[in-house]
MIVOKOL-130334 format. One record per residue (C-alpha): chain; z, y negated, x negated; residue number from 1; residue in three letters. Coordinates in steps of 0.5 Angstrom, whole numbers. Layout:
<rs>
<r chain="A" up="Z" north="Y" east="X" resi="NUM" resn="ALA"/>
...
</rs>
This chain:
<rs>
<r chain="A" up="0" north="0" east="0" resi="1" resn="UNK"/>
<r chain="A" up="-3" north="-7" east="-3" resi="2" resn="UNK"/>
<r chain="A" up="3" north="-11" east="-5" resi="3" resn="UNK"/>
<r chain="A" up="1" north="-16" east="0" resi="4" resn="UNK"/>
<r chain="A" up="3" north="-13" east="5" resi="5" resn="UNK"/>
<r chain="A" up="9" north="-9" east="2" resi="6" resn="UNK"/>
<r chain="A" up="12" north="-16" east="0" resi="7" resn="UNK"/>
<r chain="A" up="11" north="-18" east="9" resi="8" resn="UNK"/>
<r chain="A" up="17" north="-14" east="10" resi="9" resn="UNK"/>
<r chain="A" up="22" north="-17" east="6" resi="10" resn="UNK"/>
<r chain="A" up="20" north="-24" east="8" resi="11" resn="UNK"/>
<r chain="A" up="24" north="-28" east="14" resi="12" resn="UNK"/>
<r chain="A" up="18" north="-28" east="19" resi="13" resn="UNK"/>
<r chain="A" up="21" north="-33" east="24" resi="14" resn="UNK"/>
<r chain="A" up="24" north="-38" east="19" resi="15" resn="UNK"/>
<r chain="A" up="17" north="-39" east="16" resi="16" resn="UNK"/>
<r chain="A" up="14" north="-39" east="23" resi="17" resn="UNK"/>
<r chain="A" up="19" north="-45" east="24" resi="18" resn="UNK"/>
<r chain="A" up="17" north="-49" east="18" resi="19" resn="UNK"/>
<r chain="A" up="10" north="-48" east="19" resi="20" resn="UNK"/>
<r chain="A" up="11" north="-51" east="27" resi="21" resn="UNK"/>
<r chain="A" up="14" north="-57" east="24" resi="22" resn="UNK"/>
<r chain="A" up="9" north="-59" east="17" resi="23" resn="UNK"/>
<r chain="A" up="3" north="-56" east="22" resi="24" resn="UNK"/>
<r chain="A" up="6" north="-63" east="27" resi="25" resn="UNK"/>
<r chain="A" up="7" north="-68" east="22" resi="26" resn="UNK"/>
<r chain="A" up="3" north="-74" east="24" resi="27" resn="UNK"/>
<r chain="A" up="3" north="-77" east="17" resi="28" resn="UNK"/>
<r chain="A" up="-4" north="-79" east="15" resi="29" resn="UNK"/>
<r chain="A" up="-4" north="-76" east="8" resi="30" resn="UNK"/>
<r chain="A" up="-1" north="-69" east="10" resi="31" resn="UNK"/>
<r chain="A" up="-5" north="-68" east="16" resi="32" resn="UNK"/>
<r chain="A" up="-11" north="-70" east="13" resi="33" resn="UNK"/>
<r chain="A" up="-9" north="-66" east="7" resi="34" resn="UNK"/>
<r chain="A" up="-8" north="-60" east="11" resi="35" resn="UNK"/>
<r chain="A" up="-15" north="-60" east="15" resi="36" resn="UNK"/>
<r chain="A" up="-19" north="-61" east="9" resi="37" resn="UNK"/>
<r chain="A" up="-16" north="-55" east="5" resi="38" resn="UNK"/>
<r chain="A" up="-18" north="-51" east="12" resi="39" resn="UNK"/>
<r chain="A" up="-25" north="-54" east="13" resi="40" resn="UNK"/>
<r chain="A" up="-27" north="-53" east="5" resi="41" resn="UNK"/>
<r chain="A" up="-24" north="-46" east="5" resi="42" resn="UNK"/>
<r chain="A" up="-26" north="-43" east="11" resi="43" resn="UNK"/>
<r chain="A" up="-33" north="-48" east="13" resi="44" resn="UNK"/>
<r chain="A" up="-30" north="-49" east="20" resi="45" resn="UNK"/>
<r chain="A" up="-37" north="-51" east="24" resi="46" resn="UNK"/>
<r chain="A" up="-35" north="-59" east="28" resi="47" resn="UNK"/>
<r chain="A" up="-40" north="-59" east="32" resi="48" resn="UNK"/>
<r chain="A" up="-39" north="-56" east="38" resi="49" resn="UNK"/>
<r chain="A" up="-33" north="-60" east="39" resi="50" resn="UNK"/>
<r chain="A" up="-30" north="-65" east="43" resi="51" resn="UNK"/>
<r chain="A" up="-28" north="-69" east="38" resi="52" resn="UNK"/>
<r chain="A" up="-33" north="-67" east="31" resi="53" resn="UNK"/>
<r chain="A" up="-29" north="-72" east="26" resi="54" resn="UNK"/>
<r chain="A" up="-24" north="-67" east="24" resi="55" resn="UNK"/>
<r chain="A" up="-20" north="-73" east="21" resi="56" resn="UNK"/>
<r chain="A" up="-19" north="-76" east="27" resi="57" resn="UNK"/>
<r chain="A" up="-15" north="-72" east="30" resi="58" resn="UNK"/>
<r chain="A" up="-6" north="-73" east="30" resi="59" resn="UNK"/>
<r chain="A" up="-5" north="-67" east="27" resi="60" resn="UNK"/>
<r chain="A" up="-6" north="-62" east="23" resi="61" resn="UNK"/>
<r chain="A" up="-4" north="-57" east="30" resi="62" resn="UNK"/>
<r chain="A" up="-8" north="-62" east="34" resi="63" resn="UNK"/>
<r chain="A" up="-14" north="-60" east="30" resi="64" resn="UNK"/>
<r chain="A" up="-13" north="-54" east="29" resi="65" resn="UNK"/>
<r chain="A" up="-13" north="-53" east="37" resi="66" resn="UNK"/>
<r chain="A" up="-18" north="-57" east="39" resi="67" resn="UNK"/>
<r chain="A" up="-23" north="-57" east="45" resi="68" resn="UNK"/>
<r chain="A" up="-30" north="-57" east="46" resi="69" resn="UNK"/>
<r chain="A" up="-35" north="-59" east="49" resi="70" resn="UNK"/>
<r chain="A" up="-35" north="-58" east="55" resi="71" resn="UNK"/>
<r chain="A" up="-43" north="-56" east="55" resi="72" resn="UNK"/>
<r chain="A" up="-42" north="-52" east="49" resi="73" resn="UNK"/>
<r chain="A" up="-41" north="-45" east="52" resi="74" resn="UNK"/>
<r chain="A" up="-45" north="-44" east="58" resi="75" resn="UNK"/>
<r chain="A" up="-43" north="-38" east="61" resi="76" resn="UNK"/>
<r chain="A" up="-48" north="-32" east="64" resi="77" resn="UNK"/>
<r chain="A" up="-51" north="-32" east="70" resi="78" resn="UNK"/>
<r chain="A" up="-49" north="-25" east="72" resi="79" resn="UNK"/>
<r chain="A" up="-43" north="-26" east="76" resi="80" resn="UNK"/>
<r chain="A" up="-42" north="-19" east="74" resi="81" resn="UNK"/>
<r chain="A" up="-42" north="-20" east="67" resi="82" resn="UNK"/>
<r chain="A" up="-35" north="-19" east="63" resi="83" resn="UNK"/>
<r chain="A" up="-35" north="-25" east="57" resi="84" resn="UNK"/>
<r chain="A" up="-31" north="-25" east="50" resi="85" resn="UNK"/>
<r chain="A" up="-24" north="-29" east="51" resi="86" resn="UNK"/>
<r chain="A" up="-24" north="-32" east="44" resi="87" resn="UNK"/>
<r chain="A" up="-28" north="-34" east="38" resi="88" resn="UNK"/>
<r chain="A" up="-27" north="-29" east="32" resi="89" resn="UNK"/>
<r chain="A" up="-28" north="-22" east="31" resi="90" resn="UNK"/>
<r chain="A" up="-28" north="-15" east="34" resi="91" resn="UNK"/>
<r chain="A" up="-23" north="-11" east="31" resi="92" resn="UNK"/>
<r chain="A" up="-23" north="-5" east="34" resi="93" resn="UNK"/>
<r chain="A" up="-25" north="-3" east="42" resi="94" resn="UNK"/>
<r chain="A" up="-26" north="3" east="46" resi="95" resn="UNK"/>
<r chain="A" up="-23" north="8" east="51" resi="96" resn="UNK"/>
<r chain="A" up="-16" north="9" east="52" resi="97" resn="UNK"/>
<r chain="A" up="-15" north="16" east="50" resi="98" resn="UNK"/>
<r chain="A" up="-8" north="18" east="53" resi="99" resn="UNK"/>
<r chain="A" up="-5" north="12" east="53" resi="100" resn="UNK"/>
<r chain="A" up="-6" north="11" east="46" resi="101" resn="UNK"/>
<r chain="A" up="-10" north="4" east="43" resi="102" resn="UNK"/>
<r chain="A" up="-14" north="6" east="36" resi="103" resn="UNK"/>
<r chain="A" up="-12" north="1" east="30" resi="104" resn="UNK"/>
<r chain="A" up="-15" north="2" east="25" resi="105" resn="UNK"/>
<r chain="A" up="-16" north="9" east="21" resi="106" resn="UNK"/>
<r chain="A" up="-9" north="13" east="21" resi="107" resn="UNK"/>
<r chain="A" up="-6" north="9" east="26" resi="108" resn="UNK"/>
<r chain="A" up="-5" north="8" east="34" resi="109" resn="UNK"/>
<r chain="A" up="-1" north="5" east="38" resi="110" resn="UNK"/>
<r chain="A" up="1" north="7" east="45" resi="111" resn="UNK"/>
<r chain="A" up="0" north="2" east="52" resi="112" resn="UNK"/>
<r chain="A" up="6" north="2" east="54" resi="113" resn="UNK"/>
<r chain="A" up="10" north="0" east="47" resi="114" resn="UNK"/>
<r chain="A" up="4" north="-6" east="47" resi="115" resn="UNK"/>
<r chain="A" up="6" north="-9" east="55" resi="116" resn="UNK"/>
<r chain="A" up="13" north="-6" east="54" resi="117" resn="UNK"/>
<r chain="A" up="14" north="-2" east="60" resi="118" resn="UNK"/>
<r chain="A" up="11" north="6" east="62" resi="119" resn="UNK"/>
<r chain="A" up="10" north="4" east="68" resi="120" resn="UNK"/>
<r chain="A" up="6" north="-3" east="67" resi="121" resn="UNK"/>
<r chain="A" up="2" north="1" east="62" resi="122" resn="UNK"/>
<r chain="A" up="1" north="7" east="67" resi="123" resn="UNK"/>
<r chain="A" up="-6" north="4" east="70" resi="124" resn="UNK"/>
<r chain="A" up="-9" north="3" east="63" resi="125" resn="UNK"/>
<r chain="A" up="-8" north="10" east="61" resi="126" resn="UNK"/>
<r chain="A" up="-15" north="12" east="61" resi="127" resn="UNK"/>
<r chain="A" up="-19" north="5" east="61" resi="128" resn="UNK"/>
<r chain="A" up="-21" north="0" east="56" resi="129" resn="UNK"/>
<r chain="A" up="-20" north="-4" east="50" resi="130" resn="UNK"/>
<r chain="A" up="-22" north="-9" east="46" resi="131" resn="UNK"/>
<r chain="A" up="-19" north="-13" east="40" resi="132" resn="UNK"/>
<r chain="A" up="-21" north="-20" east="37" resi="133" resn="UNK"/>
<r chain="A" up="-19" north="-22" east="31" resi="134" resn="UNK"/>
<r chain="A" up="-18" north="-31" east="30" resi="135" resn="UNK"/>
<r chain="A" up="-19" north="-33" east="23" resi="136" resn="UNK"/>
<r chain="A" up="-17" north="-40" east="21" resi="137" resn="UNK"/>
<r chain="A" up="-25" north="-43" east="23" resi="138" resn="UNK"/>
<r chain="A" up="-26" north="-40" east="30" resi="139" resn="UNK"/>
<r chain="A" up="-24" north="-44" east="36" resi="140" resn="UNK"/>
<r chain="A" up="-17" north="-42" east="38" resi="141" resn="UNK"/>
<r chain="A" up="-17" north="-42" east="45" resi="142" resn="UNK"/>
<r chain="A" up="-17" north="-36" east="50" resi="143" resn="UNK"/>
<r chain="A" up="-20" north="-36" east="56" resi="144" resn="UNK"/>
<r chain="A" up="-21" north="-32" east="62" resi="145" resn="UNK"/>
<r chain="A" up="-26" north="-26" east="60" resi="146" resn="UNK"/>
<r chain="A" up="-25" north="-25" east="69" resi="147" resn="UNK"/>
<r chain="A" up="-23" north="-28" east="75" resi="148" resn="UNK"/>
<r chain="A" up="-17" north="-27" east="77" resi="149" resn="UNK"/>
<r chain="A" up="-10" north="-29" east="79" resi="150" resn="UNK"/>
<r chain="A" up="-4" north="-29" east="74" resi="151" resn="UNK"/>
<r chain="A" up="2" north="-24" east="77" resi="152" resn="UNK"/>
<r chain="A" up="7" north="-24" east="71" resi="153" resn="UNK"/>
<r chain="A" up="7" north="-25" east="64" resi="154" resn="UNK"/>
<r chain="A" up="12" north="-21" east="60" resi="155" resn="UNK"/>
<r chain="A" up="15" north="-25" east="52" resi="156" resn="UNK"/>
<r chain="A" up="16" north="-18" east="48" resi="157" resn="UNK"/>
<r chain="A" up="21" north="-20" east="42" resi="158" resn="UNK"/>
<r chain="A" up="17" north="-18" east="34" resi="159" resn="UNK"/>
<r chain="A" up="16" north="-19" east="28" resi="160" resn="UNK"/>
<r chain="A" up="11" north="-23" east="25" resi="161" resn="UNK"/>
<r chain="A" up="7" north="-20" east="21" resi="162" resn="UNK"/>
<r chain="A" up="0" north="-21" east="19" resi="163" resn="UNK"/>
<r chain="A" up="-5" north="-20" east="23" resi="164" resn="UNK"/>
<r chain="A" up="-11" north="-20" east="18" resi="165" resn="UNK"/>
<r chain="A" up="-15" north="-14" east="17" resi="166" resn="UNK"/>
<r chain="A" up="-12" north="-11" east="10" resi="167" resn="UNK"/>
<r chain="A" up="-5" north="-11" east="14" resi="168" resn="UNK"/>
<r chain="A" up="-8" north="-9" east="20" resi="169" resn="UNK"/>
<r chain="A" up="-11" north="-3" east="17" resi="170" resn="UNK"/>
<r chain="A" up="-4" north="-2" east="13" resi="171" resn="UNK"/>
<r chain="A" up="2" north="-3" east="18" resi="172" resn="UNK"/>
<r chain="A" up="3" north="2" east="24" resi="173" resn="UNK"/>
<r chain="A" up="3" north="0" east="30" resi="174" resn="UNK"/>
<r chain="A" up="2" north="-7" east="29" resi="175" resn="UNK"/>
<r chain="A" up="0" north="-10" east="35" resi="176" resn="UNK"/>
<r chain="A" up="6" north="-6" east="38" resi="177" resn="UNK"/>
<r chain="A" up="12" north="-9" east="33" resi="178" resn="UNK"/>
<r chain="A" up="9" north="-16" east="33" resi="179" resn="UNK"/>
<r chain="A" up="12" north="-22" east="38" resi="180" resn="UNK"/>
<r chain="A" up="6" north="-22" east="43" resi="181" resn="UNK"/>
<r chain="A" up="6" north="-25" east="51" resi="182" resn="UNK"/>
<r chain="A" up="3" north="-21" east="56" resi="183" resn="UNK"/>
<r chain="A" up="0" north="-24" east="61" resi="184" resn="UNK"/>
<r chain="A" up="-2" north="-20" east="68" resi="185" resn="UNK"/>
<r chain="A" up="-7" north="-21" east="72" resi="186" resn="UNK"/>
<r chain="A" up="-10" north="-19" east="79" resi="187" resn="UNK"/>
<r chain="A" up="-18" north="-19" east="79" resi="188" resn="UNK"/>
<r chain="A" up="-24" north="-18" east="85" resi="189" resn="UNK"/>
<r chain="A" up="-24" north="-12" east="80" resi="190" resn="UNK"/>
<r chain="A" up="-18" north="-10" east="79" resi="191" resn="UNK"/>
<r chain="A" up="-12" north="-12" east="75" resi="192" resn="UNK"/>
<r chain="A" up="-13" north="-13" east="67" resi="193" resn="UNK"/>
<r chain="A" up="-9" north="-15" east="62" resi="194" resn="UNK"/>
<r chain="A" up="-9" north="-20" east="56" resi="195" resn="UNK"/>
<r chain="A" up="-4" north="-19" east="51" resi="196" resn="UNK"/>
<r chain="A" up="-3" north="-26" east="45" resi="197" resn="UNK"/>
<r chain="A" up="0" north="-23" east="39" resi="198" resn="UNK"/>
<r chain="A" up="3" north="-27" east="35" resi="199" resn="UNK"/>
<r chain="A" up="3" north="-27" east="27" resi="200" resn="UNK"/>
<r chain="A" up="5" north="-29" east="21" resi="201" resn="UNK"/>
<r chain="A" up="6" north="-36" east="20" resi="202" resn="UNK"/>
<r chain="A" up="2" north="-36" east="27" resi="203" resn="UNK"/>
<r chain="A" up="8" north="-42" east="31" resi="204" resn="UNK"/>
<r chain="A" up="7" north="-41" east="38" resi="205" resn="UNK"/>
<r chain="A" up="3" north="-39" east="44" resi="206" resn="UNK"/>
<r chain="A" up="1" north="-45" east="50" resi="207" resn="UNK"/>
<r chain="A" up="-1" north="-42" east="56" resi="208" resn="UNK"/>
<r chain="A" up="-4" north="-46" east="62" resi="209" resn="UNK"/>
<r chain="A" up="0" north="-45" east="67" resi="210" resn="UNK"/>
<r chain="A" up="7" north="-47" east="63" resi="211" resn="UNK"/>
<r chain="A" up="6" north="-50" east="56" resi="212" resn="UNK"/>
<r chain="A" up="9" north="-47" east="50" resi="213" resn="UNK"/>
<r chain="A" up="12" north="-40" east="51" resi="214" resn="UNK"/>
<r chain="A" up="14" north="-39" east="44" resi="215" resn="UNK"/>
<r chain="A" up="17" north="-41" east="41" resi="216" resn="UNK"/>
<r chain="A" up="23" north="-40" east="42" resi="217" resn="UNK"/>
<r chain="A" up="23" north="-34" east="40" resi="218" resn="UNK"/>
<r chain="A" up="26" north="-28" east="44" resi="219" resn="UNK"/>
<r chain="A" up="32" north="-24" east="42" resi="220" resn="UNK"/>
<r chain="A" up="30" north="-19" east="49" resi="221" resn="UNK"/>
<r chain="A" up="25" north="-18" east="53" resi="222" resn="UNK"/>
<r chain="A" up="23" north="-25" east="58" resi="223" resn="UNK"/>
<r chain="A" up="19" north="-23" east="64" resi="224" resn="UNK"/>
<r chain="A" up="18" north="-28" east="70" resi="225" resn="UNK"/>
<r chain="A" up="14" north="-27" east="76" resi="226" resn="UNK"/>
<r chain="A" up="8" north="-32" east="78" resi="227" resn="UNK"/>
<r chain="A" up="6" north="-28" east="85" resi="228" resn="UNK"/>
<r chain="A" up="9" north="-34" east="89" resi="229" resn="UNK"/>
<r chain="A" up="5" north="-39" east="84" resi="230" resn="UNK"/>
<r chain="A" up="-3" north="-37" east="87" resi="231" resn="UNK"/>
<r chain="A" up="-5" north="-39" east="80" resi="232" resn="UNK"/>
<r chain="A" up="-12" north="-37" east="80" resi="233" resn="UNK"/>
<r chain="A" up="-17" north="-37" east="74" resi="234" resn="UNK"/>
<r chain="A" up="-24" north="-37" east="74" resi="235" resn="UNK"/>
<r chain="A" up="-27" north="-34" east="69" resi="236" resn="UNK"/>
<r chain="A" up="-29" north="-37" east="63" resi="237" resn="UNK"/>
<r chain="A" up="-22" north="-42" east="65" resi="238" resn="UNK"/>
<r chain="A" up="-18" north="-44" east="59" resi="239" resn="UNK"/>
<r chain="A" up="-11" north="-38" east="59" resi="240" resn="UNK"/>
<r chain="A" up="-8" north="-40" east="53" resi="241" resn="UNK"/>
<r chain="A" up="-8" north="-42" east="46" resi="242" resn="UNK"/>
<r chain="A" up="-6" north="-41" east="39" resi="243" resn="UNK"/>
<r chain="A" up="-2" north="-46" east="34" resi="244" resn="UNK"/>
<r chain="A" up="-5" north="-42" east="28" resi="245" resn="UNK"/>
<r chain="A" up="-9" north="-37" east="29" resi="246" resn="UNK"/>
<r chain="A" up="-7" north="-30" east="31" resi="247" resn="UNK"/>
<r chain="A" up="-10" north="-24" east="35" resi="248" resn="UNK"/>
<r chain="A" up="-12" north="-22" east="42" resi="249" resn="UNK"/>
<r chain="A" up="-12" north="-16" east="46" resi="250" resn="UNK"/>
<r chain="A" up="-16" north="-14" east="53" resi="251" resn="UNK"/>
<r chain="A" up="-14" north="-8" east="57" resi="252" resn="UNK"/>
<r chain="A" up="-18" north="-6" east="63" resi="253" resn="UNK"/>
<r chain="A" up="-17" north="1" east="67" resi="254" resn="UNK"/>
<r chain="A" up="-22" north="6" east="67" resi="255" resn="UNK"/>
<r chain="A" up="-27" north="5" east="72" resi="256" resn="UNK"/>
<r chain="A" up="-27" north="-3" east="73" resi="257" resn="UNK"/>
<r chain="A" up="-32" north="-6" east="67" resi="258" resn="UNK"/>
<r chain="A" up="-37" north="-1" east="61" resi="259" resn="UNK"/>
<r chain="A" up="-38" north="-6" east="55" resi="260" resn="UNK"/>
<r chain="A" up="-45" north="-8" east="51" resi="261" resn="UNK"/>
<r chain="A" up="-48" north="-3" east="48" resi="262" resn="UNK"/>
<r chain="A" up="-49" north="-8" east="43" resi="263" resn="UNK"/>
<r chain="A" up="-42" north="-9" east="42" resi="264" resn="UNK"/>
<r chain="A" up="-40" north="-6" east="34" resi="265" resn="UNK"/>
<r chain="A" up="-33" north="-6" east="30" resi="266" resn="UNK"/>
<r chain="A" up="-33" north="-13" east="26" resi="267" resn="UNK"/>
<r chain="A" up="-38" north="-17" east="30" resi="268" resn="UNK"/>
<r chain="A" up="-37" north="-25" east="30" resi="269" resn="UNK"/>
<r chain="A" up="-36" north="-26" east="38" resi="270" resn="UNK"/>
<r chain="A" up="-35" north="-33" east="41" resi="271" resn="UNK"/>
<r chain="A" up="-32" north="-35" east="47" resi="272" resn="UNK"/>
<r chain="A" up="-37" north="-34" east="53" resi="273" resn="UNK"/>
<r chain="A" up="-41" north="-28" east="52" resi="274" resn="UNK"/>
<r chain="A" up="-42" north="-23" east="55" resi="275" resn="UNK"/>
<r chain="A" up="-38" north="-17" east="52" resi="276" resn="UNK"/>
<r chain="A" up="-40" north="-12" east="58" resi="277" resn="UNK"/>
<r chain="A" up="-40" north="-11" east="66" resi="278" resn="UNK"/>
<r chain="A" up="-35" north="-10" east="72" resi="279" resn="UNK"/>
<r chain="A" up="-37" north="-3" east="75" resi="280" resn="UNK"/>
<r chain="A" up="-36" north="-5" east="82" resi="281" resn="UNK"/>
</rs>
């Protein structure tokens, strides 16, 4: 195991979270710009989809960072049955769900149910599909809705914060499963689908639509609150959430409700808006 990731499990993961939160929110003009610029050169970050393209002129190095785009920037399919990418980023893995078992990376596997933090919330997915996508650094770092739906619960699982880059992904077992995450539960024309927020190192919080800043603070136990009575509907293709600093999410979906692109690969570049597969009914 590469001393990187050995190195992640001594590391106080939530301190570091801490101090990114406040230096990634200081509004002193060198420092951000500082931060931006380290960013725009090491990862070649594309301005011009976005609502404001001067990088500079943004408040924050968070507010940069978690930038809007223009509105005609993704245009959505016209297939009313198309199922589209929630993020920008890449495809870690995707696939079936076998026995309530989500593939990782080559020797590692992790269950539904540890994921959403409940058996019986898992119980639908056993057999579905999934798909995880990777943020980097460059990509836009808000989630959108892959399908219409209205949210019925989300669940803030308490973790560690380890990386989600794909050297530790392919080293760390269970991952997903072990990380600080917020699970958001929807109910859709299709049937219900989840989209898991996993948080990462370095990663200081998870903002929904509907409530603002869910993390932090981090949680000592699971919080779960029910949204029923709310009637929040999103249709799809509306922002759901977004990352302060990047991170990774997870699409689940029970057997039966959507097949994905034949064209979809492990490590494709995806961005927010296109299809990924099909509802089936």
């Amino acid at each position: 195991m590469r001393f990187a990731v050995l190195v992640q499990y001594a590391l106080p993961h939530r301190a570091l979270s801490r101090l990114v939160y406040w230096a990634t929110r200081w509004t002193w003009r060198p420092w951000k710009d500082f931060l931006i610029g380290h960013v725009l050169k090491a990862y070649r970050v594309d301005m011009s989809e976005a609502e404001q393209p001067d990088p500079f002129d943004y408040p924050t190095f968070n507010a940069f960072f978690t930038r809007a785009l223009r509105a005609d920037a993704r245009p959505l399919p016209d297939d009313p049955r198309a199922m589209i990418c929630p993020a920008d980023g890449r495809i870690s893995q995707f696939g079936t769900i076998r026995d309530g078992r989500i593939f990782q990376a080559k020797g590692h596997a992790f269950s539904a149910a540890d994921l959403l933090g409940d058996a019986a919330a898992a119980a639908p997915y056993a057999d579905g599909r999934f798909v995880t996508i990777y943020l980097s650094p460059r990509d836009y770092h808000r989630v959108h809705a892959p399908l219409a739906g209205t949210l019925r619960e989300t669940v803030h699982i308490p973790g560690r914060l380890f990386s989600v880059a794909p050297f530790t992904v392919d080293a760390v077992p269970r991952l997903f499963a072990r990380n600080e995450r917020l699970v958001c539960h929807f109910e859709g024309a299709h049937g219900p689908f989840v989209v898991v927020m996993v948080g990462a190192m370095l990663v200081s919080g998870v903002e929904t639509v509907w409530s603002g800043v869910e993390i932090p603070p981090y949680a000592s136990a699971v919080v779960r609150k029910d949204w029923r009575e709310k009637d929040i509907r999103l249709d799809r293709g509306a922002e759901l959430a977004r990352f302060n600093m990047g991170s990774t999410v997870i699409l689940l979906l029970p057997s039966g409700t959507a097949e994905f692109d034949n064209r979809l690969s492990v490590q494709m570049p995806t961005e927010m808006g296109m299809p990924i597969g099909r509802v089936s009914r």
